[in-house]
Backbone bond lengths (Angstrom), bond angles and torsions (degrees), N, CA, C in turn:
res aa  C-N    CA-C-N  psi(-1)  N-CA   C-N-CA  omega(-1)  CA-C   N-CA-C  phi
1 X - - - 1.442 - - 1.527 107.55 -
2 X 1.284 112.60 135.33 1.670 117.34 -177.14 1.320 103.28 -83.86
3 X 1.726 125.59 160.52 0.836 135.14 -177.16 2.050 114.65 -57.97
4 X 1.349 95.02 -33.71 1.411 110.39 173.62 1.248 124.17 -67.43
5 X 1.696 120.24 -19.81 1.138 135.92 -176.50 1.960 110.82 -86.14
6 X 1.389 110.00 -40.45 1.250 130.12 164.05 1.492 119.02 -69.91
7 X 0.931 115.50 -31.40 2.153 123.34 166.54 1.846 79.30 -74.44
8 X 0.614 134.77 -74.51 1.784 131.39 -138.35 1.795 86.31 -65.69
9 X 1.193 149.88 -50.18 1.273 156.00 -157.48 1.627 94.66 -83.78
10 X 1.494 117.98 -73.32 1.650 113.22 157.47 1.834 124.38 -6.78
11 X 0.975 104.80 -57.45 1.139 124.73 -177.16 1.050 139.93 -92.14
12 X 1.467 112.11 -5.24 1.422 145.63 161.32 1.855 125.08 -71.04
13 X 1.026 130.28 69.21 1.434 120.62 -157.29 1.454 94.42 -66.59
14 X 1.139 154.01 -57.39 1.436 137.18 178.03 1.335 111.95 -55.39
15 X 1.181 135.73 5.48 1.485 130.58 176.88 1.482 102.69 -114.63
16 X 1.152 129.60 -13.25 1.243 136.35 163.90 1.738 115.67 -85.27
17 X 1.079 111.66 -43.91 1.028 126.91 169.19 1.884 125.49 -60.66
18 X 1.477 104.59 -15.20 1.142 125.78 175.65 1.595 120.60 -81.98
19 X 1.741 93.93 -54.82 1.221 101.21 -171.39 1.619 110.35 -85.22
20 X 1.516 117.09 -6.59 1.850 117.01 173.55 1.873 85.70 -76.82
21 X 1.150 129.43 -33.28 1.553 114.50 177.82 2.110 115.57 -66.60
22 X 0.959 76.18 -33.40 1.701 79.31 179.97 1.214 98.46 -75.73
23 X 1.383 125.83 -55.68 1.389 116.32 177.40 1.909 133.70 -54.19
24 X 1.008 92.75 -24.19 1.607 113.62 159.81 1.326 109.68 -68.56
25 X 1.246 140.02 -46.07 1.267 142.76 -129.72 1.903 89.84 -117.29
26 X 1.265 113.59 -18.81 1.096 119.28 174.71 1.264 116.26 -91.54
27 X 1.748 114.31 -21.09 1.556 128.80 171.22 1.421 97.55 -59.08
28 X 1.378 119.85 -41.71 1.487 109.64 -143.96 1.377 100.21 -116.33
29 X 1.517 115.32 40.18 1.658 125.99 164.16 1.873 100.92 83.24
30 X 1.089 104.13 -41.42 1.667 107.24 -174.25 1.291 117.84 -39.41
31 X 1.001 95.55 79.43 2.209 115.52 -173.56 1.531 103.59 -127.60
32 X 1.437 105.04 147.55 1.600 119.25 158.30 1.436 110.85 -89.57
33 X 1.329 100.08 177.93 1.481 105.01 156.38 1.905 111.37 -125.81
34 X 1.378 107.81 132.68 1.569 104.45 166.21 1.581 104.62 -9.24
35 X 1.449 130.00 -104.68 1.374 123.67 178.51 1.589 110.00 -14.51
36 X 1.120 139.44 -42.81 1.442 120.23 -144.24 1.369 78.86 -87.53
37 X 1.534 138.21 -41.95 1.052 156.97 -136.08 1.496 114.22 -70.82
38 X 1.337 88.63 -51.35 1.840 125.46 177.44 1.706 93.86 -69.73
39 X 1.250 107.62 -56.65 1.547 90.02 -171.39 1.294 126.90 -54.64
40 X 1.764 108.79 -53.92 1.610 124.95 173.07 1.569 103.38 -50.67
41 X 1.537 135.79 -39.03 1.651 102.36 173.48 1.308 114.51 -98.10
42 X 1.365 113.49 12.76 1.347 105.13 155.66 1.628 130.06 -78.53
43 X 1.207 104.77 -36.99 1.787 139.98 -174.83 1.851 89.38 -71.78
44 X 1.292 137.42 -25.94 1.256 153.52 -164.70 1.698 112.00 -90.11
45 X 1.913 88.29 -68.25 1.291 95.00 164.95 1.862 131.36 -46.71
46 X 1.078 90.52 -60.87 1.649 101.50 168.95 1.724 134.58 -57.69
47 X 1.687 101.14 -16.34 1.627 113.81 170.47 1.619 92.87 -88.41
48 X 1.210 133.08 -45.15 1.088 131.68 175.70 1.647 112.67 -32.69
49 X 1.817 100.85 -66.46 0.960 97.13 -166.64 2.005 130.33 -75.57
50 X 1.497 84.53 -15.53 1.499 102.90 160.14 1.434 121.34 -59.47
51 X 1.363 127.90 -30.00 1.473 126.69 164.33 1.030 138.22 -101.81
52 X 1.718 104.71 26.33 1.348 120.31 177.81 1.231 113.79 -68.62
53 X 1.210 157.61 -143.56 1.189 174.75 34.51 1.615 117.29 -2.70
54 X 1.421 122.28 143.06 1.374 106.15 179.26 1.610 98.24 -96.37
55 X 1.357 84.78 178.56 1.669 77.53 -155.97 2.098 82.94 -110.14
């Protein structure tokens, strides 16, 4: 991450505000695992594509 990328996040109160939630949420065990991870946007991908419209 560039220094410019960290001022822009710095300075972001909802992006700060995001990541003290993840960081909480990581206090309190609330983790995936890669696999679970892969599954949910896969399981995502595929409802997606179930409510597409055909074209």
């Amino acid at each position: 991450m560039s220094e410019s990328e960290t001022a822009a996040i710095l300075a972001n109160p909802e992006a700060l505000m995001r990541m003290a939630q993840s960081e909480a949420e990581l206090a309190r065990g609330e983790v995936v695992t890669g696999d679970e991870l892969a599954a949910a946007m896969a399981e995502r991908r595929n409802d997606e594509t179930a409510t597409r419209p055909a074209e």
